[in-house]
C-alpha positions as CSV (number, residue, x, y, z in Angstrom):
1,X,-18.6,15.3,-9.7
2,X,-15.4,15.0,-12.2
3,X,-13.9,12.0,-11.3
4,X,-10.7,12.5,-12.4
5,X,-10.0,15.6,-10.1
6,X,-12.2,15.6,-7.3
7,X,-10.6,12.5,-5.3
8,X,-7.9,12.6,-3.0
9,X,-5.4,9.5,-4.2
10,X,-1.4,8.6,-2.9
11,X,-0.3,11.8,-5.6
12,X,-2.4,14.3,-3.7
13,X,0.9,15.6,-1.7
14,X,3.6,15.6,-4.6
15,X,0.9,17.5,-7.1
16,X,0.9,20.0,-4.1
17,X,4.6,20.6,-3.7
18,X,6.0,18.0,-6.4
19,X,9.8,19.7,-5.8
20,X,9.6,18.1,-2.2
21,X,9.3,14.3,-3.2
22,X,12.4,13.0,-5.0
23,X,11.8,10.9,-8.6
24,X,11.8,7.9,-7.0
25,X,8.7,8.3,-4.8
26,X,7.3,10.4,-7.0
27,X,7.1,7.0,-9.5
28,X,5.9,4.4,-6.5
29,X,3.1,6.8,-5.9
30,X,2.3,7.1,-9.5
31,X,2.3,3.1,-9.5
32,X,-0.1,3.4,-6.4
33,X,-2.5,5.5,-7.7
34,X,-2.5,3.9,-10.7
35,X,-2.9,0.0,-8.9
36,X,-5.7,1.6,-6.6
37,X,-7.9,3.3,-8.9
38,X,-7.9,0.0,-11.2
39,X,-8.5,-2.0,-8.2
40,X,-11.2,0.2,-6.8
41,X,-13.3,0.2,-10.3
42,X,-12.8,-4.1,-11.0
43,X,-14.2,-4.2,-7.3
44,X,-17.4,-1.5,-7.7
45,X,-18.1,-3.7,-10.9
46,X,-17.9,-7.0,-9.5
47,X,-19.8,-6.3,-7.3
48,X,-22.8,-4.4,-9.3
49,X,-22.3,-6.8,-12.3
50,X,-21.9,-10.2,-10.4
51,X,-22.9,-9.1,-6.8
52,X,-19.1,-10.8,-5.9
53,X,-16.2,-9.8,-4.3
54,X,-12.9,-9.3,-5.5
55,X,-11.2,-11.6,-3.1
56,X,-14.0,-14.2,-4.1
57,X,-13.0,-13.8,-7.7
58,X,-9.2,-14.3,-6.8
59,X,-9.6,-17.4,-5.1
60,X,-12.1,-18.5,-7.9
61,X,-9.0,-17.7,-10.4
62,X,-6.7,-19.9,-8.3
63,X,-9.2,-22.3,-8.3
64,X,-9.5,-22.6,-11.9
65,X,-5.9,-22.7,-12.9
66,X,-6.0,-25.5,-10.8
67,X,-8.5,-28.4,-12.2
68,X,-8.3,-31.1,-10.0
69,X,-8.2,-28.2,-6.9
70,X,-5.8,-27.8,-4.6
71,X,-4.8,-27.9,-0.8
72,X,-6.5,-25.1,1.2
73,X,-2.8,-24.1,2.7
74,X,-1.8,-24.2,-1.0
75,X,-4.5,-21.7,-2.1
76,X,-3.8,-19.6,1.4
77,X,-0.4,-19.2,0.2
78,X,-0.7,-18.5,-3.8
79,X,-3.3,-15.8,-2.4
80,X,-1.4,-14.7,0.3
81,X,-4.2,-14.9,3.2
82,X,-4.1,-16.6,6.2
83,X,-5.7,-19.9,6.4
84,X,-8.3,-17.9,8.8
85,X,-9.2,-15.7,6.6
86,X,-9.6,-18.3,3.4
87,X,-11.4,-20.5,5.9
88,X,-14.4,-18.4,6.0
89,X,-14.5,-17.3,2.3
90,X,-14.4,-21.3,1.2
91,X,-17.2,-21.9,3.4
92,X,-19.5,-19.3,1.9
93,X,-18.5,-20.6,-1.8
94,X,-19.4,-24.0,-0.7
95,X,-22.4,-22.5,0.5
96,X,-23.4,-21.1,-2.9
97,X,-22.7,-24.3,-4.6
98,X,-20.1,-22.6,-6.5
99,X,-16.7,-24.4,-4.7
100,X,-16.5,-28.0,-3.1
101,X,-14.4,-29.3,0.0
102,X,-13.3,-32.5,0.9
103,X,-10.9,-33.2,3.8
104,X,-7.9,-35.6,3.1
105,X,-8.2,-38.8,4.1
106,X,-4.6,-39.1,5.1
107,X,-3.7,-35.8,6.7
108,X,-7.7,-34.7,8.7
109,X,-6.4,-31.6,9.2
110,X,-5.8,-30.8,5.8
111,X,-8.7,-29.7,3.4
112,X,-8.9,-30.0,-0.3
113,X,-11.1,-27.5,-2.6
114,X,-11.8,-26.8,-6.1
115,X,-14.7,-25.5,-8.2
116,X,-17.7,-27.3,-8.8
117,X,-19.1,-27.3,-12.3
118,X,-21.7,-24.6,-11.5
119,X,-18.7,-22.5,-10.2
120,X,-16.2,-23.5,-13.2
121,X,-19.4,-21.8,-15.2
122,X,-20.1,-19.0,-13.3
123,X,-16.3,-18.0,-13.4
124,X,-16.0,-18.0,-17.1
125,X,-18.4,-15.4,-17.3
126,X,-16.8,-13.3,-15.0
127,X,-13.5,-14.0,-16.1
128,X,-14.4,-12.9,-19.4
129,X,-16.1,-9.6,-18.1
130,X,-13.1,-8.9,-15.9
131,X,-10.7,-9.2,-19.2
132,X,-12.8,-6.8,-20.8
133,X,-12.9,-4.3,-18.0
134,X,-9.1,-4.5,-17.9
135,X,-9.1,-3.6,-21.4
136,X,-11.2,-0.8,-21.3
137,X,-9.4,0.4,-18.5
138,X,-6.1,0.5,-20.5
139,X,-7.2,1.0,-23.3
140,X,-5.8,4.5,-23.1
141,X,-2.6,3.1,-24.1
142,X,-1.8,1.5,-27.7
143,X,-0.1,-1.5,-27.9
144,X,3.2,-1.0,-28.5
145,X,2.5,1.9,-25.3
146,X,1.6,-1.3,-23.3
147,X,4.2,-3.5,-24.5
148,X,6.9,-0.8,-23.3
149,X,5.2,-0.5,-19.9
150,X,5.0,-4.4,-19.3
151,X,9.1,-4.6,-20.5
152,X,9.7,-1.5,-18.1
153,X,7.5,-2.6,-15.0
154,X,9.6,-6.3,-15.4
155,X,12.8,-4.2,-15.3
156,X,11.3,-2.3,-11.9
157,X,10.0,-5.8,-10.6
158,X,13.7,-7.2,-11.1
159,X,15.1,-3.9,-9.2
160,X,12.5,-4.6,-6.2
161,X,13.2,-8.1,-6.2
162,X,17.1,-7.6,-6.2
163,X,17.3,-4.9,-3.9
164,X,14.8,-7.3,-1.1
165,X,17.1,-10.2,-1.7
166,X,20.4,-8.2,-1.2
167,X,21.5,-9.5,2.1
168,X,21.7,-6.8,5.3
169,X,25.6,-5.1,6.2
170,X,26.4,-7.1,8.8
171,X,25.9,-5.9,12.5
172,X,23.0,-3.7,11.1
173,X,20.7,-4.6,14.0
174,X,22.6,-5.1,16.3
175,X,23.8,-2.1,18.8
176,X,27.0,-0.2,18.3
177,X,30.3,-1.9,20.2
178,X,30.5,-0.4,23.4
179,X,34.6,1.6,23.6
């Protein structure tokens, strides 16, 4: 099987008929595609490498950018996850040994993490596999090549950012005035 062709990804439609989709969704589904297929591949080798999980390795990341640890509604929202869902993936780190939890002694409710030294260990390794792998997987590009992309992809994340912050026209939700 030739991996480049024979998937179906988010370009699938706009290789098919490429004068239906204007330039600018042409581009988001470019970026799609792009994200996605680098997502999938740090995920399949994760997982066959270090027999993790890419949402582990996230909140081992945010763990270890953060020394002394941190609030679990902290880490819920720097990962974006609801508590629920980080809940159940602490538990199975402190299961492994690899992240410890101690509930604050002023606030019960609220629950402090961080890594334990066998998990500050065990993501270093990974870490430095997972720069690698990002490497490798543009390495297709030259530096300067990258450079520009990072520059242009900060303009496009300004755009996004402006165009979600612009407030609404006013009256937008609200039904038309009755004559």
């Amino acid at each position: 099987m030739n991996k480049t062709v024979d998937y179906i990804d988010a370009e699938f439609k706009v290789r098919e008929n490429p004068e239906d989709h204007r330039t600018e969704l042409r581009l988001w589904l470019r970026l799609l595609t792009c994200s996605n297929m680098i997502e999938a591949e740090i995920r399949k080798r994760l997982r066959e490498e270090f027999d993790t999980t890419l949402p582990r390795f996230d909140l081992m990341a945010q763990l270890e950018r953060a020394p002394d640890g941190m609030l679990l509604g902290e880490l819920s929202r720097r990962m974006m996850v609801s508590n629920g869902n980080l809940t159940g993936l602490v538990e199975r780190l402190v299961q492994e040994g690899l992240v410890e939890r101690q509930v604050s002694e002023t606030d019960r409710r609220a629950a402090f993490v961080r890594l334990t030294p066998r998990g500050r260990a065990d993501f270093t390794v990974m870490a430095k596999q997972h720069s690698e792998w990002i490497g490798e997987l543009l390495g297709g590009l030259n530096a300067r090549e990258q450079e520009e992309l990072w520059m242009r992809l900060g303009r496009l994340k300004g755009s996004v950012g402006a165009a979600r912050d612009r407030p609404e026209p006013p009256g937008k939700d609200q039904p038309p005035a009755a004559d």
